[in-house]
FITIDREN-379361 format. One record per atom (N, C-alpha, C): x, y, z; residue in three letters. Coordinates in steps of 0.2 Angstrom, whole numbers, padded with zeros to 4 digits, always signed. Example, Ala and Ser with C-alpha at 12.3 -4.5 7.8 and 13.67 -1.06 7.14 Angstrom:
2
+0066-0028+0039ala+0062-0022+0039ala+0066-0016+0039ala+0064-0011+0035ser+0068-0005+0036ser+0064+0000+0039ser
//
This chain:
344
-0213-0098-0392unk-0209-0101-0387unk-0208-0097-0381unk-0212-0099-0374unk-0209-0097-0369unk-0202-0096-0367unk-0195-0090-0367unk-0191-0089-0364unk-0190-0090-0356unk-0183-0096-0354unk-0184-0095-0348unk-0180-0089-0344unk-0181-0087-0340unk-0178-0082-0336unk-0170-0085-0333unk-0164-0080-0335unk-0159-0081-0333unk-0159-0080-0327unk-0154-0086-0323unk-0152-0087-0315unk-0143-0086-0314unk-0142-0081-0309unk-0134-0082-0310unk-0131-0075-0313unk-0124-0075-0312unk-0121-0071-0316unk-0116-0076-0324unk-0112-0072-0327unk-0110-0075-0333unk-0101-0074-0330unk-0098-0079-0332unk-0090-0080-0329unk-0089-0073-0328unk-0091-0067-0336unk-0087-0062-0336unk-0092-0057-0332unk-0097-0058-0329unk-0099-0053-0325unk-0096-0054-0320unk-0094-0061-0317unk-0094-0062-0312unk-0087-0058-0310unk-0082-0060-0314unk-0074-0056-0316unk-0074-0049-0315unk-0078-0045-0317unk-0081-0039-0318unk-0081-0035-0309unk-0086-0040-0306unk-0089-0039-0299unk-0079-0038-0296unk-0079-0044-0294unk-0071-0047-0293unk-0066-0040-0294unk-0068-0038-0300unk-0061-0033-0302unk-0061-0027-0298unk-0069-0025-0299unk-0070-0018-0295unk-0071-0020-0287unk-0071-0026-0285unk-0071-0026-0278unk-0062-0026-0275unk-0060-0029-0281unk-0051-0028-0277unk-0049-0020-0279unk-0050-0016-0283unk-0049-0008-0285unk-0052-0006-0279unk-0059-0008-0276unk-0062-0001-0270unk-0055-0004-0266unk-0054-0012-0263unk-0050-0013-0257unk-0043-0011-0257unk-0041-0010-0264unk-0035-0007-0265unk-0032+0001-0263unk-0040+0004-0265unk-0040+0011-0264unk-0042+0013-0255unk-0046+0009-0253unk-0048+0009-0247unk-0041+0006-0241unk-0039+0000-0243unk-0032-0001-0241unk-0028+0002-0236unk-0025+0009-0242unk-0017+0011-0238unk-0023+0018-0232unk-0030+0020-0235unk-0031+0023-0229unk-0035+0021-0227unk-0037+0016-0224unk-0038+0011-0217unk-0029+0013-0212unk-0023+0011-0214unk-0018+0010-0213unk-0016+0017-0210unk-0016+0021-0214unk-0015+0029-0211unk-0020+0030-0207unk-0026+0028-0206unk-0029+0032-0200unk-0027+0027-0193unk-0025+0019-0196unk-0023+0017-0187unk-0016+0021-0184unk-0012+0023-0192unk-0007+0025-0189unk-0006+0031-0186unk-0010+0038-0187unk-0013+0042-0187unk-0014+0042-0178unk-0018+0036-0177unk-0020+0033-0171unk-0015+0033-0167unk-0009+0028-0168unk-0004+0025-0164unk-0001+0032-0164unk-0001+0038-0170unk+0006+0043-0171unk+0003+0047-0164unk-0004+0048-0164unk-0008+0053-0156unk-0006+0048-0152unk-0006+0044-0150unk-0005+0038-0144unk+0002+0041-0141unk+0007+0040-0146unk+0013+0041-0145unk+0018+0048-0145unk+0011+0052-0149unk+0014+0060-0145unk+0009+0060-0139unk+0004+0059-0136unk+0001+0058-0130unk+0006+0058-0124unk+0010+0052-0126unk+0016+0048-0120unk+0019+0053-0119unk+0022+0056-0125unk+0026+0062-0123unk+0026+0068-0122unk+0020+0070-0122unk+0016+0075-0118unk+0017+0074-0113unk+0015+0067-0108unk+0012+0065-0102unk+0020+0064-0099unk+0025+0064-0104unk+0034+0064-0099unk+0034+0072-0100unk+0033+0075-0103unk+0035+0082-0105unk+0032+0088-0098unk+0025+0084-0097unk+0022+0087-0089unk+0025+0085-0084unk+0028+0079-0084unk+0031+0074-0077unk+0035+0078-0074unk+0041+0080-0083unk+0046+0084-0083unk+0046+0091-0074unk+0040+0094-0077unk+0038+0100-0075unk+0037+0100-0068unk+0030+0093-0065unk+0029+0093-0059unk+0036+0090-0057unk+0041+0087-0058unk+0046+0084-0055unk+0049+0093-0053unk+0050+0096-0058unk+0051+0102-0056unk+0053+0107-0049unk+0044+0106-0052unk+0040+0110-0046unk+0043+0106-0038unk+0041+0100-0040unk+0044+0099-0032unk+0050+0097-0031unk+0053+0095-0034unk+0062+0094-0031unk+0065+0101-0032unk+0063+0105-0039unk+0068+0111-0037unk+0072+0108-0044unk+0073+0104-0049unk+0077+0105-0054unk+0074+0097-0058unk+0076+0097-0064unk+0074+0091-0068unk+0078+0083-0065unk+0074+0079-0067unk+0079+0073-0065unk+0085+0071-0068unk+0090+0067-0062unk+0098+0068-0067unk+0098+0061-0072unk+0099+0061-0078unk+0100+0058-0080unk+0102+0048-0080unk+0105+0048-0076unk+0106+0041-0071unk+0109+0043-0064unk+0110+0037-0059unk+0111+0040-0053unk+0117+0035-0051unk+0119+0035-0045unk+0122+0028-0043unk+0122+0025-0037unk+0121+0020-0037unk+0119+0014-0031unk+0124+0008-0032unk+0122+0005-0024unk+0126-0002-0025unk+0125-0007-0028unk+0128-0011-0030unk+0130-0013-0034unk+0130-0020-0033unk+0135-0023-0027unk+0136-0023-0020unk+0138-0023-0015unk+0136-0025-0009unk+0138-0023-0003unk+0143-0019-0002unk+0143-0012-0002unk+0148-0008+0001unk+0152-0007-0007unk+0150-0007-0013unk+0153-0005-0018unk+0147-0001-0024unk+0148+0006-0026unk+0143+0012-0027unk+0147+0009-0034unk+0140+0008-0039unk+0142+0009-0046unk+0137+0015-0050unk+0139+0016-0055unk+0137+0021-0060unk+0134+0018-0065unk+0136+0013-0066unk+0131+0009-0074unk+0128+0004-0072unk+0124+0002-0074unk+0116-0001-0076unk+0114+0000-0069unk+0112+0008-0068unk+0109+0012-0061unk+0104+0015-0065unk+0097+0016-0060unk+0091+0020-0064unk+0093+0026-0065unk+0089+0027-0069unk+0087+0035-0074unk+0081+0038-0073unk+0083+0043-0077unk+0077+0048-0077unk+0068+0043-0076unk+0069+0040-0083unk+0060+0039-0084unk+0060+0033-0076unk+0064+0033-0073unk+0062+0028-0066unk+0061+0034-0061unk+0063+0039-0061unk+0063+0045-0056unk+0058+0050-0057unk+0054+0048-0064unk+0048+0054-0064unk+0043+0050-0063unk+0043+0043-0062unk+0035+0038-0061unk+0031+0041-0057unk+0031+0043-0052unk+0028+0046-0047unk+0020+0050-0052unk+0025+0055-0054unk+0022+0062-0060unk+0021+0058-0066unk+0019+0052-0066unk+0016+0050-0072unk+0008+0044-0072unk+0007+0046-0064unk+0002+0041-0061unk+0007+0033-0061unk+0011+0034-0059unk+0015+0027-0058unk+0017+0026-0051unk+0014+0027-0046unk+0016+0025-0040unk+0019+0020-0037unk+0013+0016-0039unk+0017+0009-0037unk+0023+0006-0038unk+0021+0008-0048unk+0031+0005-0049unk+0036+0009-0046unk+0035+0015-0047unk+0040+0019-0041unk+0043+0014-0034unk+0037+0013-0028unk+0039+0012-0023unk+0042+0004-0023unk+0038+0001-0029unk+0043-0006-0029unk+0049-0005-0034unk+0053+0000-0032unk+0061-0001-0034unk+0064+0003-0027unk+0070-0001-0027unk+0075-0001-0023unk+0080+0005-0028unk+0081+0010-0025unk+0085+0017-0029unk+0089+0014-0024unk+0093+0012-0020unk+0100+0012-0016unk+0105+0005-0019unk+0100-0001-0024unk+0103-0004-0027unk+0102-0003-0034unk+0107-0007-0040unk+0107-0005-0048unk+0101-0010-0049unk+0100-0008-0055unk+0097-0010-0058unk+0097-0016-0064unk+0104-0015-0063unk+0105-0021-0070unk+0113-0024-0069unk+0116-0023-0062unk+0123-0026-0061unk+0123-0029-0056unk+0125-0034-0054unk+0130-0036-0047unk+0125-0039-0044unk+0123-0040-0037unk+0118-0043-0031unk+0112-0038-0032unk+0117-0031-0034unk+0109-0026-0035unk+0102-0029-0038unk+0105-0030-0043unk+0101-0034-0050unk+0094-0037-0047unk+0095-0042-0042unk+0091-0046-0041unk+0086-0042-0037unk+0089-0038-0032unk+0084-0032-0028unk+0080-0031-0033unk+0081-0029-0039unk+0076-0025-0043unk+0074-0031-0049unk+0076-0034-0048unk+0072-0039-0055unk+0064-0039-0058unk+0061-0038-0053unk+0052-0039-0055unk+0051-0034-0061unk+0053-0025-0056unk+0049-0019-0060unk+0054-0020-0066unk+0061-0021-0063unk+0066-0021-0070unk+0062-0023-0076unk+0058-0029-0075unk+0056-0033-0083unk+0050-0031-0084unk+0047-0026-0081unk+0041-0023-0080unk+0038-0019-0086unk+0034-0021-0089unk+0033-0015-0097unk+0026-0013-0093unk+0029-0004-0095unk+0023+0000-0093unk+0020+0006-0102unk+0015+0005-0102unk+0013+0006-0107unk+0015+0015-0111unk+0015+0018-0103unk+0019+0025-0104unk+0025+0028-0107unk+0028+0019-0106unk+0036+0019-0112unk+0034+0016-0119unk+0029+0018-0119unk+0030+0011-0128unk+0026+0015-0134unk+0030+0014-0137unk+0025+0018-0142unk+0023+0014-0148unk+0016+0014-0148unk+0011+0007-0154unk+0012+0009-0157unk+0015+0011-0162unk+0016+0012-0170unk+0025+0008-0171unk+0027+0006-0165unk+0032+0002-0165unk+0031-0007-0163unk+0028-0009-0167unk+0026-0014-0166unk+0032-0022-0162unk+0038-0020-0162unk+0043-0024-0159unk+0042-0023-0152unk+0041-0017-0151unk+0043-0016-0140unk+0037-0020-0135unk+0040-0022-0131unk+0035-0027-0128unk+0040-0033-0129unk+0043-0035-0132unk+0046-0041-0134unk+0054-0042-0131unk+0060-0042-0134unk+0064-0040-0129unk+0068-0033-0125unk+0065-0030-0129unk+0066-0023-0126unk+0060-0019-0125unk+0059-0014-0120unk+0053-0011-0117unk+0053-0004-0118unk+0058-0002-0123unk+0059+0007-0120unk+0058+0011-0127unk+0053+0014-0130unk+0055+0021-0134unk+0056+0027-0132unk+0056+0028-0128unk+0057+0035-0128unk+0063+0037-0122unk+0066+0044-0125unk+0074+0043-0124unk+0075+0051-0124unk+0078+0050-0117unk+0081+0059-0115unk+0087+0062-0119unk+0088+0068-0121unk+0094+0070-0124unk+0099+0070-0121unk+0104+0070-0121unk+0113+0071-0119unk+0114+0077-0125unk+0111+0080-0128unk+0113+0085-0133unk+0119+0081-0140unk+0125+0084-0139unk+0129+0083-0145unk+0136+0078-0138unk+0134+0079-0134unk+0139+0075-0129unk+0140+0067-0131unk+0145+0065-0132unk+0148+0057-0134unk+0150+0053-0129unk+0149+0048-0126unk+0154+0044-0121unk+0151+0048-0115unk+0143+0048-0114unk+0139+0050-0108unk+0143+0049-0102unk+0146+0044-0099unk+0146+0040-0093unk+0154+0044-0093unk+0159+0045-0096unk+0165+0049-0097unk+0165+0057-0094unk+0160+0060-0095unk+0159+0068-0095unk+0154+0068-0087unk+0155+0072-0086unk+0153+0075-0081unk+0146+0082-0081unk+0146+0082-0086unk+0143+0087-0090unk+0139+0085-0096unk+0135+0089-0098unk+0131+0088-0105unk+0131+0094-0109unk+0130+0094-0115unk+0127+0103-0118unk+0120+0102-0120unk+0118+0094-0118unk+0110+0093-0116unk+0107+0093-0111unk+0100+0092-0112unk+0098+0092-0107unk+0096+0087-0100unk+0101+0083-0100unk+0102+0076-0096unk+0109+0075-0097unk+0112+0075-0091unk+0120+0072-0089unk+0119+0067-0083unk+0127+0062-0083unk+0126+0057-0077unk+0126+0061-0070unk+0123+0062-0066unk+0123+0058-0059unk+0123+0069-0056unk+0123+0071-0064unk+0120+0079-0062unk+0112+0082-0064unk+0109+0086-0061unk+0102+0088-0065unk+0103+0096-0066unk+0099+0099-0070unk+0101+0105-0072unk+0092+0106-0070unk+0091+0114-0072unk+0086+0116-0068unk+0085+0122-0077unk+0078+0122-0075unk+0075+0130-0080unk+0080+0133-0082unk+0083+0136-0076unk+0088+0142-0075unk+0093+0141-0080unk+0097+0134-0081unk+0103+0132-0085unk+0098+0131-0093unk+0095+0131-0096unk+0092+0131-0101unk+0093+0138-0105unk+0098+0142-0107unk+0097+0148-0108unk+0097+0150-0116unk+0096+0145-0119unk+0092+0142-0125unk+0086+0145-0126unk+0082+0143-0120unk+0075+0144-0118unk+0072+0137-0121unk+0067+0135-0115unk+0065+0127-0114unk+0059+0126-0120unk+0059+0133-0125unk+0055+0130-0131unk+0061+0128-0138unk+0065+0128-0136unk+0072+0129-0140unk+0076+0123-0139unk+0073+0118-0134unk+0080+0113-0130unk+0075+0107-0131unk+0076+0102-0134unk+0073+0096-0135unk+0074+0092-0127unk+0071+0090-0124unk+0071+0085-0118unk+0069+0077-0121unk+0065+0077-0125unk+0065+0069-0126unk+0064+0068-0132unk+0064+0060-0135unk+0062+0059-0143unk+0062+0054-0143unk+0061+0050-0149unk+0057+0043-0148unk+0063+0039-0154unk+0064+0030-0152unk+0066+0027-0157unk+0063+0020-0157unk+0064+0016-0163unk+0061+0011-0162unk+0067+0007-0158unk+0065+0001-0156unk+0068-0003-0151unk+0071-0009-0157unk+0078-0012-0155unk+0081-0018-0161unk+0076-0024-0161unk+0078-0026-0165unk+0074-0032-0168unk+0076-0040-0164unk+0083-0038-0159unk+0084-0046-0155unk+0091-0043-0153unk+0091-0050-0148unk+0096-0046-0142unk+0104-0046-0144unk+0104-0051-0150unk+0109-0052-0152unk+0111-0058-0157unk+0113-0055-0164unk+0112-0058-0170unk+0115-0056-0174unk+0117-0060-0179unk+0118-0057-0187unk+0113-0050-0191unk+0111-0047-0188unk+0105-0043-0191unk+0106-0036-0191unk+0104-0033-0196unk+0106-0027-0199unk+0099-0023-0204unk+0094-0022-0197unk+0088-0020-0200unk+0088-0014-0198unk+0087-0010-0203unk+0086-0002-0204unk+0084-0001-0199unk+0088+0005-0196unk+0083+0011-0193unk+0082+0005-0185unk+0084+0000-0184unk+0083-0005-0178unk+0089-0007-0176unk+0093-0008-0179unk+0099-0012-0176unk+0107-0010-0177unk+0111-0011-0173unk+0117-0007-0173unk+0123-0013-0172unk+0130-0011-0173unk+0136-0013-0174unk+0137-0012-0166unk+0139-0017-0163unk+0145-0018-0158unk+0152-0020-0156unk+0157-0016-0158unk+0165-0019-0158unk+0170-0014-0153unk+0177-0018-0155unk+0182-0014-0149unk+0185-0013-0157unk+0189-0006-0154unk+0192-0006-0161unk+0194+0004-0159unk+0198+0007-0164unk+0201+0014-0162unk+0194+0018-0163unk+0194+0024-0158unk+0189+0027-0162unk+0189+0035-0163unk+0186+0039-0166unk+0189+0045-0167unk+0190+0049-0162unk+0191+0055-0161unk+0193+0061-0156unk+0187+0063-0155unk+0181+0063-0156unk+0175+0066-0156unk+0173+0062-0152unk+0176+0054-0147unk+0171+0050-0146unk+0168+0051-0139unk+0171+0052-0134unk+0172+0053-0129unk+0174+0061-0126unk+0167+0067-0130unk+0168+0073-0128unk+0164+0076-0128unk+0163+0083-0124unk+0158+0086-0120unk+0155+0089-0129unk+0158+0090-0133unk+0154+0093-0137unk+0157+0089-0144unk+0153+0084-0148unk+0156+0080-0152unk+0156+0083-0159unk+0153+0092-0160unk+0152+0095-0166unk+0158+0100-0168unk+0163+0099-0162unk+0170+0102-0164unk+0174+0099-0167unk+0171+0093-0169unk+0177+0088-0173unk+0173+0086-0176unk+0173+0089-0183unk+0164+0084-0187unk+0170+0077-0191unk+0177+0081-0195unk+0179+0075-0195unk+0180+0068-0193unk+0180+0070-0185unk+0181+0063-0184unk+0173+0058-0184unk+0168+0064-0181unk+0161+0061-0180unk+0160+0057-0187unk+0161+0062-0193unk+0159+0055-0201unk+0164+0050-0202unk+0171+0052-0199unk+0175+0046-0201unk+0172+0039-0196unk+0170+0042-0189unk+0167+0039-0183unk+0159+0032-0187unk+0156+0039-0190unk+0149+0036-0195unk+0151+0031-0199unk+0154+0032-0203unk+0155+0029-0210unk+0159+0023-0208unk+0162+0021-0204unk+0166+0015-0199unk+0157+0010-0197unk+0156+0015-0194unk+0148+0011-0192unk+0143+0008-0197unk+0143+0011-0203unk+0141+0010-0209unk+0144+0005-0210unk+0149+0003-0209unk+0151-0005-0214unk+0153-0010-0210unk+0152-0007-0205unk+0152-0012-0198unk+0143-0015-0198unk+0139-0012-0201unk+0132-0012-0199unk+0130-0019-0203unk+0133-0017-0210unk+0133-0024-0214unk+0138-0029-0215unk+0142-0029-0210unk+0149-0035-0212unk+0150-0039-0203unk+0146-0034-0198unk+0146-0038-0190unk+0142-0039-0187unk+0144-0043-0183unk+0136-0045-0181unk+0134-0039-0175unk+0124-0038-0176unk+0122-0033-0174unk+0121-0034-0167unk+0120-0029-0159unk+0116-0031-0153unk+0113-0027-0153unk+0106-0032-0153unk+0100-0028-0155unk+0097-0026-0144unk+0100-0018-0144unk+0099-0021-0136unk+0095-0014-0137unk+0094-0009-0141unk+0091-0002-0142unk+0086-0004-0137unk+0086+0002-0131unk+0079+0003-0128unk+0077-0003-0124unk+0082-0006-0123unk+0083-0012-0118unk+0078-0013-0113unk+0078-0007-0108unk+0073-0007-0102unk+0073+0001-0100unk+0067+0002-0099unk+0065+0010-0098unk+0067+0011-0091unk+0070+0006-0088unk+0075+0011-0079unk+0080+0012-0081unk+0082+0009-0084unk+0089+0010-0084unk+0092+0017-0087unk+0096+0018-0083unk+0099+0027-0086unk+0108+0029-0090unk+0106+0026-0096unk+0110+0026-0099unk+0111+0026-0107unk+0115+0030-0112unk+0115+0030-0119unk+0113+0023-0123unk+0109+0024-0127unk+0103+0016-0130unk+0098+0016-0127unk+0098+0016-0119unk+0094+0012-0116unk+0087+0018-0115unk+0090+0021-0111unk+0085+0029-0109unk+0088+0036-0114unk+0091+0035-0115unk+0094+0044-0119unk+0099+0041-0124unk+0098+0048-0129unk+0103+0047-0136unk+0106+0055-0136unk+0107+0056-0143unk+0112+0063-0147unk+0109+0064-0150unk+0108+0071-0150unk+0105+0075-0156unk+0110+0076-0161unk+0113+0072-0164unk+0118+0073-0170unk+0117+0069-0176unk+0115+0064-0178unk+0113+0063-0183unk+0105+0064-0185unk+0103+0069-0189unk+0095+0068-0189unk+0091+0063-0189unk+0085+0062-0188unk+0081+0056-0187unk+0080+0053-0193unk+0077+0047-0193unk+0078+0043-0198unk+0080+0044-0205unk+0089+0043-0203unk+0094+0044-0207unk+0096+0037-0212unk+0094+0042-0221unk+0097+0038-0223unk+0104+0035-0227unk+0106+0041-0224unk+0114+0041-0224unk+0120+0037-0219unk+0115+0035-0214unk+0116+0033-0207unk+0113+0028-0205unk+0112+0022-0208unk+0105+0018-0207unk+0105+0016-0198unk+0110+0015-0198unk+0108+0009-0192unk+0106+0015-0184unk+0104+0011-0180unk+0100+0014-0174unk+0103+0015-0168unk+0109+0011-0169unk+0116+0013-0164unk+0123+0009-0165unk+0128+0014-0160unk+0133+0011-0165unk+0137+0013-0159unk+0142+0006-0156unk+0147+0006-0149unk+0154+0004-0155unk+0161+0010-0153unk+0166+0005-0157unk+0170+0004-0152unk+0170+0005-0145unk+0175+0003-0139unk+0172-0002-0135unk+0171-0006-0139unk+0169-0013-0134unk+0170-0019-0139unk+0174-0024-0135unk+0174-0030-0139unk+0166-0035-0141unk+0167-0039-0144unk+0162-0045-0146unk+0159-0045-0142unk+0152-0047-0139unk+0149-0050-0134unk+0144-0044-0129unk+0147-0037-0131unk+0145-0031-0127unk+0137-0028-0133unk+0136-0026-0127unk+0128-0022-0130unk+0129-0016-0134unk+0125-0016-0135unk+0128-0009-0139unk+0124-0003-0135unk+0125-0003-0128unk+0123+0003-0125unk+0130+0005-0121unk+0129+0010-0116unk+0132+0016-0113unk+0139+0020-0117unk+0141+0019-0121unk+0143+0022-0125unk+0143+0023-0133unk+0142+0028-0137unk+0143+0027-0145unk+0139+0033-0146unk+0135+0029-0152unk+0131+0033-0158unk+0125+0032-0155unk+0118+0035-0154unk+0111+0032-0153unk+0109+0040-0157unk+0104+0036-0162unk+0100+0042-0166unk+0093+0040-0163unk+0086+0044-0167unk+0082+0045-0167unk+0079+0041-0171unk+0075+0036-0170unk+0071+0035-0177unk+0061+0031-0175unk+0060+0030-0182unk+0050+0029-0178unk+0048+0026-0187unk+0042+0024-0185unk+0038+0023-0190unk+0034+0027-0193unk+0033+0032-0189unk+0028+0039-0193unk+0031+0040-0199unk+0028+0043-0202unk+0030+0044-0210unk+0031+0052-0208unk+0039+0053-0212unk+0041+0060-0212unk+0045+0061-0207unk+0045+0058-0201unk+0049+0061-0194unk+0047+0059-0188unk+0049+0060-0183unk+0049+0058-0177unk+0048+0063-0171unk+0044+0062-0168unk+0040+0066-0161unk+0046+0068-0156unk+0045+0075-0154unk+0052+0075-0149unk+0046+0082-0145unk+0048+0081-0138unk+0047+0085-0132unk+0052+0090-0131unk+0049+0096-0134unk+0054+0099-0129unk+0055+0100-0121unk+0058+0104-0119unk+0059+0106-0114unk+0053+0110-0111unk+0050+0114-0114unk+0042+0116-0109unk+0038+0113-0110unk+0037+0105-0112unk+0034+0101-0112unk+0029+0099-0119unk+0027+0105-0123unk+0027+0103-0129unk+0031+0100-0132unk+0024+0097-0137unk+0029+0090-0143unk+0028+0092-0150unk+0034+0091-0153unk+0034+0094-0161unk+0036+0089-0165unk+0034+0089-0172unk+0034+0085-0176unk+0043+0086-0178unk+0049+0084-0177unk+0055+0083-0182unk+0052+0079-0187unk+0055+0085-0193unk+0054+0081-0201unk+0061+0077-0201unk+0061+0073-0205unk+0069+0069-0206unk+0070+0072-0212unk+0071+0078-0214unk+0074+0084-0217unk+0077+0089-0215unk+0076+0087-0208unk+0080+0094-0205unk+0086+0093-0206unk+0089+0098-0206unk+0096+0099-0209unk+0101+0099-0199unk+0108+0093-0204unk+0113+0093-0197unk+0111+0098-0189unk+0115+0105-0192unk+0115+0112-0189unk+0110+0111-0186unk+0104+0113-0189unk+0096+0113-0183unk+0098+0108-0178unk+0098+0102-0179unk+0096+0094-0175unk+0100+0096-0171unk+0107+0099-0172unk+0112+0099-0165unk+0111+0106-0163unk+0109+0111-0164unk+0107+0116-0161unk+0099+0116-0157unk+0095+0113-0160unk+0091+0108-0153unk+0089+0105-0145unk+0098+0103-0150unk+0101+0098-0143unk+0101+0101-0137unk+0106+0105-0140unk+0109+0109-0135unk+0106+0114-0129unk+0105+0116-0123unk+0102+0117-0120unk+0104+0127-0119unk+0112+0127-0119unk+0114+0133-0117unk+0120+0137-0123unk+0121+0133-0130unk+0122+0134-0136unk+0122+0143-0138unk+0117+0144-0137unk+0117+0152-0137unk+0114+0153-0147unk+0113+0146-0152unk+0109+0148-0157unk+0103+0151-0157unk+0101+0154-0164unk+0095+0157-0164unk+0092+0153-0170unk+0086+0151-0168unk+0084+0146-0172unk+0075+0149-0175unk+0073+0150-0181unk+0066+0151-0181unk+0061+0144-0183unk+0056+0143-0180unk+0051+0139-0180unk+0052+0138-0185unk+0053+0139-0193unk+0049+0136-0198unk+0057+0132-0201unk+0062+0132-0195unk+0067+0128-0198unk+0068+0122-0196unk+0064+0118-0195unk+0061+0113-0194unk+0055+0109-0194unk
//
């Protein structure tokens, strides 16, 4: 009897095929996923390289770093200090950004008053050199990662001074760096909230905004002389993070020069899990953002830590291990610590 030739596979070969093709896609999977991220993590130390040079040529030609924010009218014959540009609007020149430069009005704000409307185009304007892809939110209602330091300084727009490297409406130069500018953090990166405002309390995105007492530490040139009030100040944040409603306004708009929006504090290490939320206002009633005064941390998607520029333009990897001490020794610009490379 002639046999005939079998056609086909058998259910269980076919199971078989199946099994070993989801095992390769399993194992292939997470590293597909690390090397896009890998991708986005160079993209986004890229950016801060290409601020950390900006930093230098702004330098070279003004004579000292950019100030922190500035201030303009607001309206006619009336000089405000808040929602007026910042740093990343003052170095676009030194970042191949000319155009957006020359279409902004510096003698009005940016985000108050009749000002507002003078600048409205470049205001809503997303430029690629604030955004870091590996933050898949930005672009959406907020445009900004990347964020100058005010060191351990609380209540920016209160002080007149910084022990970082950015204060309001003053700029410091090389010279005030006596740290030395491989020892002084200038920028770092976080992710942007999840909505302008909501019930929402997404890790490492979102923060509490309320009116309410706050500690001694709130509103001071150096908030690491009063650690007790800073954790009593946290730990208030902490259970505000899960029981108030959140504004999601982190990283709002990259002109603007102000705590959240452009610049944070080297004081709580980078994605803190002790510390979940992204920022944290307690002297503002219902209805306020949670920018120009509070808590603003550091945080990012990279696995392990967060990219930060120093001051000579070099960008280093922050582990989210670093211990408190280092992180605010960092900050600080003129501190007078002695810190070794491998403590970070």
């Amino acid at each position: 009897m002639n046999r005939v030739a079998r056609k086909g596979f058998t259910l269980i070969e076919l199971l078989v095929v199946i099994a070993i093709i989801a095992v390769l896609i399993a194992l292939l999977l997470p590293a597909v996923q690390a090397a896009r991220e890998a991708a986005r993590r160079a993209q986004c130390t890229n950016n801060l390289k290409q601020i950390g040079l900006a930093l230098h040529n702004y330098h070279t030609g003004i004579g000292s770093f950019p100030m922190g924010s500035t201030t303009a009218y607001s309206d006619p014959g009336v000089q405000a200090s808040w929602g007026t540009w910042g740093a990343l609007a003052l170095m676009l020149p030194y970042l191949e950004q000319k155009p957006a430069y020359d279409a902004i009005n510096f003698n009005w704000t940016a985000w108050q008053g009749s000002g507002a409307a003078t600048n409205t185009t470049i205001f809503t304007t997303r430029l690629a050199a604030y955004v870091c892809p590996s933050d898949g939110l930005t672009g959406q209602d907020n445009l900004n990662n990347y964020f100058g330091s005010t060191g351990t300084t609380v209540g920016y727009m209160n002080n007149d001074d910084s022990t970082g490297f950015y204060a309001h409406g003053r700029t410091y130069s090389v010279a005030n760096l006596t740290d030395g500018t491989s020892n002084t953090i200038a920028y770092s990166e976080a992710l942007v909230s999840t909505t302008f405002g909501g019930k929402t309390s997404t890790k490492w995105r979102d923060g509490p905004s309320v009116g309410g007492s706050v500690g001694a530490s709130y509103y001071t040139l150096d908030a690491t002389t009063n650690v007790p009030a800073l954790t009593s100040d946290w730990q208030n944040c902490n259970n505000l993070f899960v029981t108030t409603t959140n504004y999601g306004m982190r990283g709002y708009r990259w002109g603007l020069g102000g705590e959240g929006e452009s610049l944070f504090q080297t004081l709580i290490p980078p994605n803190s899990t002790l510390y979940p939320w992204n920022s944290c206002r307690l002297d503002c009633g219902g209805g306020c953002g949670s920018l120009q005064s509070g808590y603003f941390n550091v945080t990012s998607n990279h696995p392990g830590g967060v990219n930060a520029a120093m001051a000579d333009g070099s960008v280093r990897f922050m582990k989210n291990s670093i211990s408190m001490p280092i992180w605010w020794a960092l900050g600080t610009k003129a501190g007078g610590e002695v810190l070794s490379s491998d403590s970070y």
